[in-house]
C-alpha positions, 0 to 999 in steps of 0.5 A: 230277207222278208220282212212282215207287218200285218195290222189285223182288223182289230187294230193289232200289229202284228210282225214276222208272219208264217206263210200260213198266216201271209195267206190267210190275211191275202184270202181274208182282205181284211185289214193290211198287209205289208211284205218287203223282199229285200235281197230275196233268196231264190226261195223266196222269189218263189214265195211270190207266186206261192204265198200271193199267187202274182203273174209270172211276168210281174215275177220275172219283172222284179228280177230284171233291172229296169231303168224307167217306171211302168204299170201293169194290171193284172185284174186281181193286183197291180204291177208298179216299177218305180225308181228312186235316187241312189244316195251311194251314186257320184258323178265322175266328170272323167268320161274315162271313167265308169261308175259302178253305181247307177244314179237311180235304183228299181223299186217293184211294188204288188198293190192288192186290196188289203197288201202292199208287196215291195221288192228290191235288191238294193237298200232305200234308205227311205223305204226303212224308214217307212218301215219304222214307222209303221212299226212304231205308229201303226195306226198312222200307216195303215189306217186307211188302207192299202192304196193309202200305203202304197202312196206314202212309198211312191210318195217317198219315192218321189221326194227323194228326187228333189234332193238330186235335181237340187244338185244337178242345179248347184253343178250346173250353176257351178259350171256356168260360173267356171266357164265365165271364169275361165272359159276351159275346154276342160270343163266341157265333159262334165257338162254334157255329162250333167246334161245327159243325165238332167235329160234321162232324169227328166225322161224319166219322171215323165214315164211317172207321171204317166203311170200315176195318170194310169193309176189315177183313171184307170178303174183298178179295184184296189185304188178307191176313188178317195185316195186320187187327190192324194196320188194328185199331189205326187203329180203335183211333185213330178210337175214341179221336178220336171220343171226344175229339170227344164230350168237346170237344162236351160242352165247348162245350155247357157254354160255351153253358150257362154263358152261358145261365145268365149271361144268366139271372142278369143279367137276373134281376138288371135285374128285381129292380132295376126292381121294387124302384124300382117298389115304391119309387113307390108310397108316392109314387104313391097318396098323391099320386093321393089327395090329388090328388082335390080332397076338402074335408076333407084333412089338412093342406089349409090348413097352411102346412107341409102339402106338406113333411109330405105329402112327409116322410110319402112318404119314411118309407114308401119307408125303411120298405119299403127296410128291409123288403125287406133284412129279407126279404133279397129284395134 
């Protein structure tokens, strides 16, 4: 599906235009353009290279799903991947388990002088809502331009992820506290799990901060210098997520050293038991392994009472070393 916004330099807003009217305001660079491939058909893929005339590589690009953002200049028009979080994702702590969802979708975007060319396969929410906005406030939208356009998508883009580092938070903050809490081996797939994809997110925003640096100093004609403070700003957000990620990193490693320390502390303590109740043996242990070596000459060999003695003299010595052990407050 296509979808077409034209603001014509007059002012005018006009929607769902024929090819010959989409290659006319391309030649024009005049005014701004907006197309949006949703779900293309393959005769509308071909659109890209008939109505735009977009490298080939770029094409076969948007038809390729890519999980890290990149930026490519083809002298006429930019190239962007960038992604954004799928709100149909849900983490499944089972590693048994296989999600059929990826926790991020691709978004491909064509920057030219007077267009903006987005494609993708999945539904952003965000970009719909763009979308309507521009539909009901064009001037607000396309004022300033194609690259000032471009940036309200990316921008967009980028603030949808606060939403997902603030949950990875809440989850690592709620695992930290059930470890705490119950110390459960359990627990411990969820958590390496949660980390695994605070450190792919952060590799990720990483690679976006690189490509907006790109764009910000790289010399394209479709970006004007006026428009880099406000792809600063979007710097601004990604620094601000990474370093939320880092916090939420640190979080998580804390958890696991928590539940290290907890099994430390438990099998310390399985230890000091099982020592305790071998230290206990041994009055037991040697005094019957030497009474037991037969000599002639024992005491209280013949005595009637000899084994409740032998047997009392075993229990006293185990008190004894009870009472020691408390003492030395080794147990």
């Amino acid at each position: 599906m296509i979808s077409t916004l034209y603001r014509t330099p007059d002012g005018a807003l006009k929607q769902n235009l024929t090819e010959d009217e989409v290659r006319s305001a391309v030649r024009s660079k005049e005014g701004v353009l907006w197309v949006d491939f949703y779900k293309p058909t393959p005769e509308e893929i071909f659109a890209l290279d008939e109505l735009f005339g977009f490298h080939p590589l770029a094409i076969e690009d948007c038809q390729h799903v890519s999980q890290f953002p990149k930026l490519d200049d083809f002298g006429a028009h930019l190239f962007l991947i960038f992604l954004a979080p799928n709100p149909k994702f849900k983490p499944d702590t089972d590693p048994e388990k296989i999600s059929t969802e990826e926790p991020v979708l691709e978004l491909d975007m064509f920057l030219g002088v007077n267009f903006v060319v987005t494609y993708h396969i999945s539904p952003l929410p965000f970009l719909n809502g763009l979308l309507e906005r521009a539909k009901r406030d064009p001037k607000r939208v396309f004022n300033r331009g194609a690259v000032f356009l471009a940036h309200d998508i990316l921008d967009a883009a980028v603030d949808q992820f606060f939403a997902m580092v603030a949950k990875f938070q809440d989850e690592a903050e709620e695992a930290e506290e059930n470890l705490q809490k119950t110390g459960s081996e359990e627990l411990l797939p969820g958590i390496l799990e949660l980390k695994r994809r605070v450190i792919r997110l952060r590799r990720q925003m990483s690679d976006h901060r690189e490509v907006i640096q790109h764009l910000i100093r790289g010399n394209h004609s479709a970006v004007v210098p006026e428009s880099h403070i406000y792809f600063r700003n979007i710097l601004d957000h990604l620094n601000k997520i990474e370093d939320d990620l880092d916090v939420c990193r640190d979080t998580i490693d804390n958890a696991r050293d928590v539940y290290l320390a907890l099994s430390n502390v438990r099998t310390n303590q399985v230890m000091k038991v099982l020592t305790l109740v071998f230290a206990l043996s041994l009055p037991f242990t040697v005094m019957t392994g030497w009474f037991g070596m037969n000599f002639d000459h024992l005491p209280f060999k013949e005595h009637p009472h000899g084994p409740w003695v032998y047997t009392a003299v075993m229990t006293l010595c185990a008190v004894a070393m009870i009472y020691w052990v408390r003492v030395k407050h080794w147990f």
